[in-house]
N, C-alpha and C positions, 0 to 999 in steps of 0.2 A: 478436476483441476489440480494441477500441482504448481505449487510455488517453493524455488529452491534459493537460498541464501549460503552464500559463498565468502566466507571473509575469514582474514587470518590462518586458513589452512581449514577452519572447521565450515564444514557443511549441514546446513539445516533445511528441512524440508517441512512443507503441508503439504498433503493430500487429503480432497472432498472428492466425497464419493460419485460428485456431478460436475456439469460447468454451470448452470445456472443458479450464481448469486448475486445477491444486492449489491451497490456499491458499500453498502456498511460492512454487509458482512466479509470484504475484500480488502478493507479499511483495516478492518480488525484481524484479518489473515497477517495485515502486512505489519500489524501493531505486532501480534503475538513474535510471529519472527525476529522482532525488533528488541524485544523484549528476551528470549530467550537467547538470542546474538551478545546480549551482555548491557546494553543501554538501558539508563535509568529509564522508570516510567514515567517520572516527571519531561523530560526531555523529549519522549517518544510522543506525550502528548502536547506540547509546546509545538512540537514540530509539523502535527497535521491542524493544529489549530496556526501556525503561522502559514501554511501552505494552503490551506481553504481559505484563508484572507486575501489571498494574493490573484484567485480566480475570479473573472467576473463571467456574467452570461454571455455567451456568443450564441452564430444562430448556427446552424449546421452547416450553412454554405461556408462558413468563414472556417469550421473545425474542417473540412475539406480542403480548404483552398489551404491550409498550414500542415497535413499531412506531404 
């Protein structure tokens, strides 16, 4: 998997040596990126604890019918 971050001219990348990962460990892919990008890590973590507050359960039919 590669995840590329793009912002103010500079380019930042991950690459894992698979695609098979957790949702955490994708969490914290998109943490580190966030993190190295220049944003405090108070902030970075405010932001995915505001953002898992904000989802609730749905069933699979419904995540389909919104794609």
């Amino acid at each position: 998997m590669k995840i590329t971050l793009e912002q103010h001219g500079d380019k930042i990348s991950i690459e894992t040596g698979g695609d098979d990962h957790s949702a955490t460990e994708f969490i914290d892919y998109i943490c580190q990126l966030m993190l190295c990008a220049g944003y405090h890590y108070e902030s970075v973590k405010q932001a995915i604890y505001g953002k898992a507050e904000e989802y609730e359960p749905c069933e699979e039919k419904d995540y389909e019918k919104s794609k």
